[in-house]
PyMOL Python script that loads the backbone (N, CA, C, O; Angstrom):
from pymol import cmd

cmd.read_pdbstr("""\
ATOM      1  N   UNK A   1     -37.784   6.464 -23.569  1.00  0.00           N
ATOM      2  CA  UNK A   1     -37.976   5.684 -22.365  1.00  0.00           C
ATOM      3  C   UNK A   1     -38.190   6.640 -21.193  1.00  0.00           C
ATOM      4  O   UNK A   1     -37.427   7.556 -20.883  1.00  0.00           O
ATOM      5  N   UNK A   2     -39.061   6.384 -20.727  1.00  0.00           N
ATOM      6  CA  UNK A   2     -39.722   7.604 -19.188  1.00  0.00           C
ATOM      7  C   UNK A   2     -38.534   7.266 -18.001  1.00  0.00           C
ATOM      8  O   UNK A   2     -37.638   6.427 -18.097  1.00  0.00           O
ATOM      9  N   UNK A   3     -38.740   7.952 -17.144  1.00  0.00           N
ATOM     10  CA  UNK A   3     -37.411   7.660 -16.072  1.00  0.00           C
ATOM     11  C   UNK A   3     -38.439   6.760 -14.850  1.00  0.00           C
ATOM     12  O   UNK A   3     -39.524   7.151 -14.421  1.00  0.00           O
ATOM     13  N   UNK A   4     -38.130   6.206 -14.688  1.00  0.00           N
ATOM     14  CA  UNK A   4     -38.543   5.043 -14.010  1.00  0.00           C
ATOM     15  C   UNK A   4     -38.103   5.521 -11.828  1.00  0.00           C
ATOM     16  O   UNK A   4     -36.983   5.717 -11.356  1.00  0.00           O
ATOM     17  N   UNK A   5     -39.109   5.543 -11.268  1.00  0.00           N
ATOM     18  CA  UNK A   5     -38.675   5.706  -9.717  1.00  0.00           C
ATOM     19  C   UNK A   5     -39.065   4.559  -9.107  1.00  0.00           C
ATOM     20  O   UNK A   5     -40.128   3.945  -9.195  1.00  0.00           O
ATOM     21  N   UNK A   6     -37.615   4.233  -8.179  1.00  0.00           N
ATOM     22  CA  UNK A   6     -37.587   3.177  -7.286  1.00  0.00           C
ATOM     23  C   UNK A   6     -37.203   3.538  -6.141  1.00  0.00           C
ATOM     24  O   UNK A   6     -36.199   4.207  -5.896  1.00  0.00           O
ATOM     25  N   UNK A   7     -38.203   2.996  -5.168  1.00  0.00           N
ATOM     26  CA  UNK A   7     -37.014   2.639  -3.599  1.00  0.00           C
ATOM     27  C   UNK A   7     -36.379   2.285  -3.252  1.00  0.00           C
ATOM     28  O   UNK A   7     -36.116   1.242  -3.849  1.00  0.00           O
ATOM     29  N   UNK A   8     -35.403   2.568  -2.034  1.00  0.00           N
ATOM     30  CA  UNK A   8     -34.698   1.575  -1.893  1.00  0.00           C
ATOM     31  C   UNK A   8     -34.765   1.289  -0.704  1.00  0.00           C
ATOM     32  O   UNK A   8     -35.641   1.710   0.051  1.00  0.00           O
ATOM     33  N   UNK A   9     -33.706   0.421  -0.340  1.00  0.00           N
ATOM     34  CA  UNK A   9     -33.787  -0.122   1.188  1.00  0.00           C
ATOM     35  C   UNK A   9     -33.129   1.448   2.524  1.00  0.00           C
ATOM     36  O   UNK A   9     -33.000   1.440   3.749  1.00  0.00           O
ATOM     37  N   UNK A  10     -32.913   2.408   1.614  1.00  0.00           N
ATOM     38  CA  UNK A  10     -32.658   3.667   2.516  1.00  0.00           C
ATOM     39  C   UNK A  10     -33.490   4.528   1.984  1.00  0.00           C
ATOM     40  O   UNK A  10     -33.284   5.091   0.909  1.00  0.00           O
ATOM     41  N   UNK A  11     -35.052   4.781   3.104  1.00  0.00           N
ATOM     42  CA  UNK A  11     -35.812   5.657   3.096  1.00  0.00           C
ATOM     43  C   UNK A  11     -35.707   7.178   2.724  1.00  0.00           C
ATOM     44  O   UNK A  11     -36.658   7.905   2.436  1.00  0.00           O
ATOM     45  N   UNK A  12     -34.188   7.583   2.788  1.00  0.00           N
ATOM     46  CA  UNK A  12     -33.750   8.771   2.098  1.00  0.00           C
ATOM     47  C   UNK A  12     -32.939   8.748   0.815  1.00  0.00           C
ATOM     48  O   UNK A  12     -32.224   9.653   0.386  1.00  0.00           O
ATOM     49  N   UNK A  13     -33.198   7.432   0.220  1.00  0.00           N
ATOM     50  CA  UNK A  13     -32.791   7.729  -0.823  1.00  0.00           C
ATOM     51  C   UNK A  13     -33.818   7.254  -2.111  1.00  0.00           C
ATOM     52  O   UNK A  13     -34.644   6.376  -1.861  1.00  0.00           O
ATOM     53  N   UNK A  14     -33.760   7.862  -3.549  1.00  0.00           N
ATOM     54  CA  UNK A  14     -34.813   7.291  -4.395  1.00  0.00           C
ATOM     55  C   UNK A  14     -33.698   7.104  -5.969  1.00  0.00           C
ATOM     56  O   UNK A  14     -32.902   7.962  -6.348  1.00  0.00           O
ATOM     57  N   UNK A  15     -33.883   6.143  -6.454  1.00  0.00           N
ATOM     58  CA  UNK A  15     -33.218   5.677  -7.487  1.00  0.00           C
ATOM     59  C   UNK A  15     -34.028   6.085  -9.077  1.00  0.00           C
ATOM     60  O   UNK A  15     -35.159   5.690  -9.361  1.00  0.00           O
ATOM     61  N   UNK A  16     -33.551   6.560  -9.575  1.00  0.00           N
ATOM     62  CA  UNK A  16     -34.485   7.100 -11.152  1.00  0.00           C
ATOM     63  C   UNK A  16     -33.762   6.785 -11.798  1.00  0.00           C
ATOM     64  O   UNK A  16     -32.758   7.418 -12.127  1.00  0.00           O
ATOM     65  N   UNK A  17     -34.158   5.488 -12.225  1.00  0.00           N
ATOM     66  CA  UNK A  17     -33.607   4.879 -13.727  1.00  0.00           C
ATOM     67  C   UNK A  17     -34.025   5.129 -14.668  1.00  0.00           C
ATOM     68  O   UNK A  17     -35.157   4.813 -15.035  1.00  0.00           O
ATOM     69  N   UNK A  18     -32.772   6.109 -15.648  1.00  0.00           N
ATOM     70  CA  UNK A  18     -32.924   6.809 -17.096  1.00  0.00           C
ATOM     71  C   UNK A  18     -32.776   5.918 -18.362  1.00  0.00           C
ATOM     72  O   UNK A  18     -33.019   6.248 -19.523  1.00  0.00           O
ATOM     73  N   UNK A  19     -32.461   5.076 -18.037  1.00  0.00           N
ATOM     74  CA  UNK A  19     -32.039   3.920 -19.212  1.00  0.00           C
ATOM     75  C   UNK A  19     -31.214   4.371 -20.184  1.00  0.00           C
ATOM     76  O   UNK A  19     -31.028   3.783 -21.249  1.00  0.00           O
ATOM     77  N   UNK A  20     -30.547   5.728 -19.755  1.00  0.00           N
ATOM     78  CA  UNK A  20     -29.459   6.317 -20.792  1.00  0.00           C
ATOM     79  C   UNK A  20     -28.020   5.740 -20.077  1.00  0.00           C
ATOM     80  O   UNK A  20     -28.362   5.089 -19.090  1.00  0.00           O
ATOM     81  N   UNK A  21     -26.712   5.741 -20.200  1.00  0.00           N
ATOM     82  CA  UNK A  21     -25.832   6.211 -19.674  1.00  0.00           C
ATOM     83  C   UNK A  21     -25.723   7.902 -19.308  1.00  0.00           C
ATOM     84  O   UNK A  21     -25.669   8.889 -20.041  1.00  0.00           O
ATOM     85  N   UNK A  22     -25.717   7.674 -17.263  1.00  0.00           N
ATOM     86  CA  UNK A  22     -25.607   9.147 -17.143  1.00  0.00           C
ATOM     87  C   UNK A  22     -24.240   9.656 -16.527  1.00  0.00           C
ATOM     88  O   UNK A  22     -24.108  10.663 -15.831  1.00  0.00           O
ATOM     89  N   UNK A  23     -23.213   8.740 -16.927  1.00  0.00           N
ATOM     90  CA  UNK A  23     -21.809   9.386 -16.689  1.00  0.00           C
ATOM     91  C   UNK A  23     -21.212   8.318 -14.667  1.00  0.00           C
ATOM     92  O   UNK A  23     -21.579   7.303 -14.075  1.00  0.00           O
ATOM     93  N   UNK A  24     -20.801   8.764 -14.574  1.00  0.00           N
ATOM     94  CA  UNK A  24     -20.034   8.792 -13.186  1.00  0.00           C
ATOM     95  C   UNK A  24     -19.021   7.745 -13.182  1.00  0.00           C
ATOM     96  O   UNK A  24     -18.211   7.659 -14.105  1.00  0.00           O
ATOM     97  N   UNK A  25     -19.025   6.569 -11.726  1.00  0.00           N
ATOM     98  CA  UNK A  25     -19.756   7.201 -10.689  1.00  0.00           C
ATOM     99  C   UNK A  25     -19.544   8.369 -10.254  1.00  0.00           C
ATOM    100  O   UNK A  25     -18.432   8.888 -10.353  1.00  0.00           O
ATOM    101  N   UNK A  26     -20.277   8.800  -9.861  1.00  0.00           N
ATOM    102  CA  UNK A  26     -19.943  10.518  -9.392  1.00  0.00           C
ATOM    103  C   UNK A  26     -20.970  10.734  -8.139  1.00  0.00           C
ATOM    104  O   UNK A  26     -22.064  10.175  -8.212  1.00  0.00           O
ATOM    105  N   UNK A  27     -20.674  11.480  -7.062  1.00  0.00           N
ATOM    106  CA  UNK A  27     -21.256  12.098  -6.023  1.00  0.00           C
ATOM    107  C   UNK A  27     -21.074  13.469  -6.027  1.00  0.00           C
ATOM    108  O   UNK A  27     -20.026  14.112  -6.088  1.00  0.00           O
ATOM    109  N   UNK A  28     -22.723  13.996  -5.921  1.00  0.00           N
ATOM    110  CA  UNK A  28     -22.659  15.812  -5.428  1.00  0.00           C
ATOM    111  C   UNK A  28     -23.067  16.045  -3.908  1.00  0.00           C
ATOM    112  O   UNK A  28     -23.730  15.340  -3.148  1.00  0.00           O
ATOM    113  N   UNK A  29     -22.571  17.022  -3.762  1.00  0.00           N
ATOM    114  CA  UNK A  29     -23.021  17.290  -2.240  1.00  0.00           C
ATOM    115  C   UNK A  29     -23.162  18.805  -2.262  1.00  0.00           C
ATOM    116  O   UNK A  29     -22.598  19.486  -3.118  1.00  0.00           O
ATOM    117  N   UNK A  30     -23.996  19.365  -1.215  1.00  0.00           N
ATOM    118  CA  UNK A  30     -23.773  20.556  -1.273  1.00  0.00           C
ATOM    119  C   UNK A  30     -22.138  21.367  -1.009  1.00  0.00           C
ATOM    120  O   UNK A  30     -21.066  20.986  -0.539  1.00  0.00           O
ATOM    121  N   UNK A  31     -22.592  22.515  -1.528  1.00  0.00           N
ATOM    122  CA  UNK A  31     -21.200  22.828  -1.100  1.00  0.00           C
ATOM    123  C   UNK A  31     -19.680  22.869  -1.678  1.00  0.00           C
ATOM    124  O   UNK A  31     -18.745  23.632  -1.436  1.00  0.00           O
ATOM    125  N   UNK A  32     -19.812  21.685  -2.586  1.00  0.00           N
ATOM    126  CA  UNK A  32     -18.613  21.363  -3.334  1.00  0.00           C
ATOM    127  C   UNK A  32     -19.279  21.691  -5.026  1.00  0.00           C
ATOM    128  O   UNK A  32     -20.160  21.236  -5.756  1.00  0.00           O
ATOM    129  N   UNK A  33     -18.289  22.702  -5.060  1.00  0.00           N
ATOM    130  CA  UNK A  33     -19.092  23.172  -6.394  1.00  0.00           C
ATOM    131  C   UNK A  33     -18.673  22.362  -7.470  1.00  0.00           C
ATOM    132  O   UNK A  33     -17.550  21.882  -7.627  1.00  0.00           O
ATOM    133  N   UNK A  34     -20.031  22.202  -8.475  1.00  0.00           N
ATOM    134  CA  UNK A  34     -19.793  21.182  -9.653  1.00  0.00           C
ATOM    135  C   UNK A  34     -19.938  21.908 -10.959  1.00  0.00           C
ATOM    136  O   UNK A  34     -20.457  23.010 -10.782  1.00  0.00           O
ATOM    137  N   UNK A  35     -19.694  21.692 -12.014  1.00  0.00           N
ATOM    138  CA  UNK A  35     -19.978  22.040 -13.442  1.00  0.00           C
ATOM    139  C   UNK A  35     -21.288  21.264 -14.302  1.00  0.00           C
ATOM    140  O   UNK A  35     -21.781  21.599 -15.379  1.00  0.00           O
ATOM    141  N   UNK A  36     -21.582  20.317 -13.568  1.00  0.00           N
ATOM    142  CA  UNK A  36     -22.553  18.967 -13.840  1.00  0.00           C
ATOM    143  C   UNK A  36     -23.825  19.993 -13.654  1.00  0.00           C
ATOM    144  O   UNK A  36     -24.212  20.427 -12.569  1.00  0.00           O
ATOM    145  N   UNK A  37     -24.410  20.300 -14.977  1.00  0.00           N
ATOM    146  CA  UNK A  37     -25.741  21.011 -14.655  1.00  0.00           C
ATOM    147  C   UNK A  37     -26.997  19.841 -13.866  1.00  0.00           C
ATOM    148  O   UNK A  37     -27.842  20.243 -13.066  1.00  0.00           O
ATOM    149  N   UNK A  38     -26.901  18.796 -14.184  1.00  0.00           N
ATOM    150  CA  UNK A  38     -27.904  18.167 -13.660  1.00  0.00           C
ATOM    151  C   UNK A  38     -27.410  17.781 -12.037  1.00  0.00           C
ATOM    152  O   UNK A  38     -28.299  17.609 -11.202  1.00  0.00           O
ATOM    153  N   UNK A  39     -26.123  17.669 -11.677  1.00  0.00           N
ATOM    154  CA  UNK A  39     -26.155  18.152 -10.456  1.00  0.00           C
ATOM    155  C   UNK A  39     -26.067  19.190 -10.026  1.00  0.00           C
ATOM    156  O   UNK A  39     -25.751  19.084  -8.841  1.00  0.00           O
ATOM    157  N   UNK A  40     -26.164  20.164 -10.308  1.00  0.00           N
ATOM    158  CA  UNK A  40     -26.199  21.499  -9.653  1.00  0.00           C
ATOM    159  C   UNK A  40     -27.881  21.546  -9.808  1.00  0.00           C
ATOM    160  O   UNK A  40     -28.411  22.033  -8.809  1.00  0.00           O
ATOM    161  N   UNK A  41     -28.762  21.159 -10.803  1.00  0.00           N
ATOM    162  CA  UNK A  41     -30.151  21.318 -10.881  1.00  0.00           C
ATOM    163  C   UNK A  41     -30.499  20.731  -9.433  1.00  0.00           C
ATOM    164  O   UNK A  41     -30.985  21.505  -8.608  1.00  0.00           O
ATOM    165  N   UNK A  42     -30.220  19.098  -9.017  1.00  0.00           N
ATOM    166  CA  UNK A  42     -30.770  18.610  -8.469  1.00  0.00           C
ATOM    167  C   UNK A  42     -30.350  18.942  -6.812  1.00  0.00           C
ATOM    168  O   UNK A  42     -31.097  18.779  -5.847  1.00  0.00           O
ATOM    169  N   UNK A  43     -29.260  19.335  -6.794  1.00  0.00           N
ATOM    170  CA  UNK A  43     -28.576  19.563  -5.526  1.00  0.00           C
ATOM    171  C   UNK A  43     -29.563  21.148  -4.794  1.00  0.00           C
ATOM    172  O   UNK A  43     -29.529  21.528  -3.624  1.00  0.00           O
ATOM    173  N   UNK A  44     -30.359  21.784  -5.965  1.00  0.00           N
ATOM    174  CA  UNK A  44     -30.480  23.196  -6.039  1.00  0.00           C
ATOM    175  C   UNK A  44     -32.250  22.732  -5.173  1.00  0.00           C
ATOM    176  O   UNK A  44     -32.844  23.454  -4.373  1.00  0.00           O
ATOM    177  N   UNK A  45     -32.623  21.614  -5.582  1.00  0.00           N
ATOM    178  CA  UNK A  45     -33.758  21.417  -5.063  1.00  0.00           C
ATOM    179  C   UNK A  45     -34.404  21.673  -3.151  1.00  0.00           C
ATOM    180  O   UNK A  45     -33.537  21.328  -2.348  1.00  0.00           O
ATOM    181  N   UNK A  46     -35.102  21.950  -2.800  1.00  0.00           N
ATOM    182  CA  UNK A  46     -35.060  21.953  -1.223  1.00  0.00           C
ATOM    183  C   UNK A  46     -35.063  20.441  -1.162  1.00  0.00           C
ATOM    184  O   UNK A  46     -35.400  19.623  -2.018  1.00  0.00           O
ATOM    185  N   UNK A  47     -34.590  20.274   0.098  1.00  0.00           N
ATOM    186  CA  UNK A  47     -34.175  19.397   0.419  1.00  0.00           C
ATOM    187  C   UNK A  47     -33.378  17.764   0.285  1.00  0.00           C
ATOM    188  O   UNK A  47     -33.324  16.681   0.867  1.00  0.00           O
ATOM    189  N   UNK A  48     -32.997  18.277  -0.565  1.00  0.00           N
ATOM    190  CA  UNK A  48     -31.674  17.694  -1.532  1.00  0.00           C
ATOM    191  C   UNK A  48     -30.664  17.233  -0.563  1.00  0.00           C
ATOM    192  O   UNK A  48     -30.444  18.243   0.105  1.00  0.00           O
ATOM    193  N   UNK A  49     -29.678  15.962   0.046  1.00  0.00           N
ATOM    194  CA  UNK A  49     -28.899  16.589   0.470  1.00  0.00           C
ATOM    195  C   UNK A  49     -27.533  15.666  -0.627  1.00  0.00           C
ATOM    196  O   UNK A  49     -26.336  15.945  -0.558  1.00  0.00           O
ATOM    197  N   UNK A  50     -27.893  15.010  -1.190  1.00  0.00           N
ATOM    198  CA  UNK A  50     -26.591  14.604  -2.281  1.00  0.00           C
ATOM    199  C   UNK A  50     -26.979  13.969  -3.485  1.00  0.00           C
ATOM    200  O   UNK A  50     -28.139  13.558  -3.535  1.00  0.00           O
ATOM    201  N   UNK A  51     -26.303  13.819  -4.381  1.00  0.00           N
ATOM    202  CA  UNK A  51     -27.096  13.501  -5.877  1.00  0.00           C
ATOM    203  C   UNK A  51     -25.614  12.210  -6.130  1.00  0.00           C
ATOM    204  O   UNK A  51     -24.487  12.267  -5.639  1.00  0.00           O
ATOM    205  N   UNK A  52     -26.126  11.292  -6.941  1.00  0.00           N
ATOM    206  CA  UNK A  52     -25.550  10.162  -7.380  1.00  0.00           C
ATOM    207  C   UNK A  52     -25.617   9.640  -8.600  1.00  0.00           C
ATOM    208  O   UNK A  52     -26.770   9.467  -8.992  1.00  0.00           O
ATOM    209  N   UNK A  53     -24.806   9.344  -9.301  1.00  0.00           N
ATOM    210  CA  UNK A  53     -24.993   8.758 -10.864  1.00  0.00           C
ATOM    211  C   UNK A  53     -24.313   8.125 -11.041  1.00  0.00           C
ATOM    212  O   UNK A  53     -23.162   8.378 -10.686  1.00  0.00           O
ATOM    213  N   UNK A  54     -24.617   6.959 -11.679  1.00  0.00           N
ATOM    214  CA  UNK A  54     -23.841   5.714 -12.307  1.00  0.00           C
ATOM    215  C   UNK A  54     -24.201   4.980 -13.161  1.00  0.00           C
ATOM    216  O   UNK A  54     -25.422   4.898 -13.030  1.00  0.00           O
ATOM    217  N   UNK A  55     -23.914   4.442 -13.893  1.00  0.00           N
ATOM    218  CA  UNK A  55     -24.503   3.779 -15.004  1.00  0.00           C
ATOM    219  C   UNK A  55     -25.892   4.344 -15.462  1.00  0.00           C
ATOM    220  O   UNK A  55     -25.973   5.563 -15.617  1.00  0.00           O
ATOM    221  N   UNK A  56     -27.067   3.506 -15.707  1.00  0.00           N
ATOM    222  CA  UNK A  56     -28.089   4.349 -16.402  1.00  0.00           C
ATOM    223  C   UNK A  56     -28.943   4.611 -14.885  1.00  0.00           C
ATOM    224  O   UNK A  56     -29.992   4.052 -14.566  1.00  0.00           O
ATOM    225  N   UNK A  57     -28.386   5.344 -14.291  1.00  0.00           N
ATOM    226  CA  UNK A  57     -29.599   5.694 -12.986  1.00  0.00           C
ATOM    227  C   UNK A  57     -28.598   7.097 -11.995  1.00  0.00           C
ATOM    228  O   UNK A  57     -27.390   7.313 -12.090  1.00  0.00           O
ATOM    229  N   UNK A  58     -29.532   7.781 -11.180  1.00  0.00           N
ATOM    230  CA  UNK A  58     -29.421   8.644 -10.708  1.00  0.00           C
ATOM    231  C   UNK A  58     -29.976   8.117  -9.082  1.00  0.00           C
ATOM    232  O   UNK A  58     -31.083   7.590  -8.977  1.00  0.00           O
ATOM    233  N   UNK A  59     -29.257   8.283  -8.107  1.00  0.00           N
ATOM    234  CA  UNK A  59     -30.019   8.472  -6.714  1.00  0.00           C
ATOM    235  C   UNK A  59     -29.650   9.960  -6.093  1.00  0.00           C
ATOM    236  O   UNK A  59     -28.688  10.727  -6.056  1.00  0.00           O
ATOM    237  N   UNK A  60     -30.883   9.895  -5.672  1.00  0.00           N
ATOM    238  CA  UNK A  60     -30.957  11.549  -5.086  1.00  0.00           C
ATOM    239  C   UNK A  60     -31.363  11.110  -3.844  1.00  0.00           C
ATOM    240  O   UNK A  60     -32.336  10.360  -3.765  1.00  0.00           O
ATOM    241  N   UNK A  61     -30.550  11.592  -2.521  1.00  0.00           N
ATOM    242  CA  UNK A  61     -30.655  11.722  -1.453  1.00  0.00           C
ATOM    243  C   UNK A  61     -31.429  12.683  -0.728  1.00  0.00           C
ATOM    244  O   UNK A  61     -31.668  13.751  -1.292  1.00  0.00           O
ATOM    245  N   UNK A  62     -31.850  12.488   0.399  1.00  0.00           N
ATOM    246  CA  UNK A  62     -32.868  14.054   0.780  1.00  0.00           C
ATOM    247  C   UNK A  62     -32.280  14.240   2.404  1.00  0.00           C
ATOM    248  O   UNK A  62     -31.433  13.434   2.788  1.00  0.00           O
ATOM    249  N   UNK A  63     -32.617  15.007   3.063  1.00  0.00           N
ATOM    250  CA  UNK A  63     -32.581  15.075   4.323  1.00  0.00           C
ATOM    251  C   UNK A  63     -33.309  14.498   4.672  1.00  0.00           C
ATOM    252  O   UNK A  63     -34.350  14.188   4.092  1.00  0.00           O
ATOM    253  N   UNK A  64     -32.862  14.120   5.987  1.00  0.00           N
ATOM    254  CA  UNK A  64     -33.953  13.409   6.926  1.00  0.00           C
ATOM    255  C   UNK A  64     -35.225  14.095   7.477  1.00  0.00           C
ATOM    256  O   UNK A  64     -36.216  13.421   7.760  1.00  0.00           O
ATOM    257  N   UNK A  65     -35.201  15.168   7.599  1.00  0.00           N
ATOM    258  CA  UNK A  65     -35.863  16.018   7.473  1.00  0.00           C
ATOM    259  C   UNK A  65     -37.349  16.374   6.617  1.00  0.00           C
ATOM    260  O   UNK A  65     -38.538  16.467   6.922  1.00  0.00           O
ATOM    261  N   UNK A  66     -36.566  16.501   5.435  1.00  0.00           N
ATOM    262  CA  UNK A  66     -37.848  16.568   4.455  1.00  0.00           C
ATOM    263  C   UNK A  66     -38.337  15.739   3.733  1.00  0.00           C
ATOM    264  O   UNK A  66     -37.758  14.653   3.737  1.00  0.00           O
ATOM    265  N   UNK A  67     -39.438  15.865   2.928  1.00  0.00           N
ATOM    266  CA  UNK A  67     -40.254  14.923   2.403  1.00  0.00           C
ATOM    267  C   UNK A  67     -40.020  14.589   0.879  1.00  0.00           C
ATOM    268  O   UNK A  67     -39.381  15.239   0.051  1.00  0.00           O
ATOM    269  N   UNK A  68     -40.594  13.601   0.752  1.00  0.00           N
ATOM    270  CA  UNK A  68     -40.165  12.936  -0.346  1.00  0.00           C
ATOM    271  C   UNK A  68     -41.397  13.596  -1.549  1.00  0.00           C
ATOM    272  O   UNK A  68     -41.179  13.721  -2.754  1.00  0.00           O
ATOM    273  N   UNK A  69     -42.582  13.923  -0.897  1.00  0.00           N
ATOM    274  CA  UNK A  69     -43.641  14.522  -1.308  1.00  0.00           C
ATOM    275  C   UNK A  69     -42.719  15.903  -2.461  1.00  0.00           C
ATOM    276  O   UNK A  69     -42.544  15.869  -3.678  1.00  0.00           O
ATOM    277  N   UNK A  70     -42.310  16.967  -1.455  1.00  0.00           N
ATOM    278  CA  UNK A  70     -41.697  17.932  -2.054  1.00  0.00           C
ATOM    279  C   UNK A  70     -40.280  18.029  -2.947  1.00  0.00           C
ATOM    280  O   UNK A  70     -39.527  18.992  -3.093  1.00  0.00           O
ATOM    281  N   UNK A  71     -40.213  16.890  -3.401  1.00  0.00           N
ATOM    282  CA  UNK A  71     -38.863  16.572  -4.299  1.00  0.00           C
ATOM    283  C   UNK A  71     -38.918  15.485  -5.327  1.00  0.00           C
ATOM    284  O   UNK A  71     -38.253  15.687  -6.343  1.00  0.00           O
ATOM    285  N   UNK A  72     -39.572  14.406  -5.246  1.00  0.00           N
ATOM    286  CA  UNK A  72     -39.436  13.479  -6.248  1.00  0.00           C
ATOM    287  C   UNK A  72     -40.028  13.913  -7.606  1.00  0.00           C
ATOM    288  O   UNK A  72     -39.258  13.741  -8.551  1.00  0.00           O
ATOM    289  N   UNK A  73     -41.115  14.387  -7.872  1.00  0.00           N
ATOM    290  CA  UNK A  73     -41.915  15.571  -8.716  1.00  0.00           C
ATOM    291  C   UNK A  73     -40.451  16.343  -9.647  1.00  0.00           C
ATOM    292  O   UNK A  73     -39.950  16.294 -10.770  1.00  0.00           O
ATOM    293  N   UNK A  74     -40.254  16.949  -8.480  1.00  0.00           N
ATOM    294  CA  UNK A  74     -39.152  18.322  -9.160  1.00  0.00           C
ATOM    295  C   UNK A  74     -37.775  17.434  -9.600  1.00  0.00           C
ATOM    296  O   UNK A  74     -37.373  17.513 -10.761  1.00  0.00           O
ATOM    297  N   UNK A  75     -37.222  16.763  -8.814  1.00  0.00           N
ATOM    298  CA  UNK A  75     -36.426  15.938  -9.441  1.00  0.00           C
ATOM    299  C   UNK A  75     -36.295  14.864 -11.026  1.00  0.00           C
ATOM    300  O   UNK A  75     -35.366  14.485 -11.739  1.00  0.00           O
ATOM    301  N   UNK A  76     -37.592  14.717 -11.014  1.00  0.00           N
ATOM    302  CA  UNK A  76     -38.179  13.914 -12.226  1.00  0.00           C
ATOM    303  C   UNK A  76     -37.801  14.874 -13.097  1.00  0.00           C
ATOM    304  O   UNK A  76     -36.909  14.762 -13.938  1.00  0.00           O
ATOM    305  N   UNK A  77     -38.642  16.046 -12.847  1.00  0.00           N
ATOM    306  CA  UNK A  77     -38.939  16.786 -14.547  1.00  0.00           C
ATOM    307  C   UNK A  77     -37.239  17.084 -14.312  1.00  0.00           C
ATOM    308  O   UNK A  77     -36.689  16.691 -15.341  1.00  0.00           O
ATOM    309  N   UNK A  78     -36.315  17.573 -13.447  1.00  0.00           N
ATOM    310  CA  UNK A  78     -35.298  18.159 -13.519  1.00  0.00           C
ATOM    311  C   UNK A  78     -34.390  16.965 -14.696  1.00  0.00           C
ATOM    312  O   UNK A  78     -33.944  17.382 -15.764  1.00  0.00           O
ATOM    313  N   UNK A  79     -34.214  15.194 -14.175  1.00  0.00           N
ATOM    314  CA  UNK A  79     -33.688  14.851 -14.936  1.00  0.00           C
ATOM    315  C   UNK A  79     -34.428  14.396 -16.195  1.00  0.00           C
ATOM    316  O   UNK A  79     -33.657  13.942 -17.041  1.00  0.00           O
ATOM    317  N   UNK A  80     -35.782  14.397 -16.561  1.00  0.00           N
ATOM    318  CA  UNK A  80     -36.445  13.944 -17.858  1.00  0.00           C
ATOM    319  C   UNK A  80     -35.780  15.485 -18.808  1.00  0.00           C
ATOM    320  O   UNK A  80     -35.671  15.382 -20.030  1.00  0.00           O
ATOM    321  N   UNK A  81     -35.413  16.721 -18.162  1.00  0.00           N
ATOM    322  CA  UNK A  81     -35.445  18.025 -19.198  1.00  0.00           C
ATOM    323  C   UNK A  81     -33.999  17.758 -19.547  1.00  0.00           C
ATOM    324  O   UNK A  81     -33.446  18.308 -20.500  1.00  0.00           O
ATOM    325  N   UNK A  82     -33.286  16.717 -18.578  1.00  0.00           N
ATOM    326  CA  UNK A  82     -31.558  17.132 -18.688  1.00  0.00           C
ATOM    327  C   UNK A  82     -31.076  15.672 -19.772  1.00  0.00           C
ATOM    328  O   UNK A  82     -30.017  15.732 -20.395  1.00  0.00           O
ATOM    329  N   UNK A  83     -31.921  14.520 -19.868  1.00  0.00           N
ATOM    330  CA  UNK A  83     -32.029  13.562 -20.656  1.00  0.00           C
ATOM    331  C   UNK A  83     -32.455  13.510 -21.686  1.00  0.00           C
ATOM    332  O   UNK A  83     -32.039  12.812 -22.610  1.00  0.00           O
ATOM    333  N   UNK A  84     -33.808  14.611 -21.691  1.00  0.00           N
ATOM    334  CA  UNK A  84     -34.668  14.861 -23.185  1.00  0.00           C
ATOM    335  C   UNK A  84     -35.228  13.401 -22.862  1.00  0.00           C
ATOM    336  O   UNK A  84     -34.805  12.751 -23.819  1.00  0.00           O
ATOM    337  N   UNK A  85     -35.924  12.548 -22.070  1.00  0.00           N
ATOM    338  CA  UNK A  85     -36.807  11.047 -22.284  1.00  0.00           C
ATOM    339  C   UNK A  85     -38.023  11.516 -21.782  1.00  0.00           C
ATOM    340  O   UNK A  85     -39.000  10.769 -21.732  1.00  0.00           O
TER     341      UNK A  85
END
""", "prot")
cmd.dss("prot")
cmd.show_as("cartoon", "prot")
cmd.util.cbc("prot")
cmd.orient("prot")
């Protein structure tokens, strides 16, 4: 099953539904160091500013700042390599 990207009603945030169970709920942020390779992958991205998981989906937060252009891409392959879908 491909990981699926949605919007949401917060322009900085994007929802990628894995259709796996991906653990949590859980929140990353920078800063607070994790063991969670797929949050440390995704947190590692520019402009990242928090990563989310719960049931079968992931939201990745960005700064307000940056673009959605330069992250949704890298975020994808980051969780399709950490899911194997």
């Amino acid at each position: 099953m491909p990981v699926t990207i949605n919007s949401t009603p917060n322009p900085n945030a994007v929802k990628f539904t894995v259709g796996v169970p991906v653990g949590g709920p859980t929140t990353y942020v920078p800063g607070q160091p994790t063991e969670d390779p797929l949050g440390s992958a995704l947190l590692g991205l520019p402009g990242v500013a928090s990563v989310f998981l719960t049931a079968d989906f992931v939201t990745v937060n960005k700064l307000p700042d940056a673009t959605w252009d330069d992250i949704i891409e890298l975020a994808q392959q980051a969780i399709e390599a950490h899911f194997q879908v």
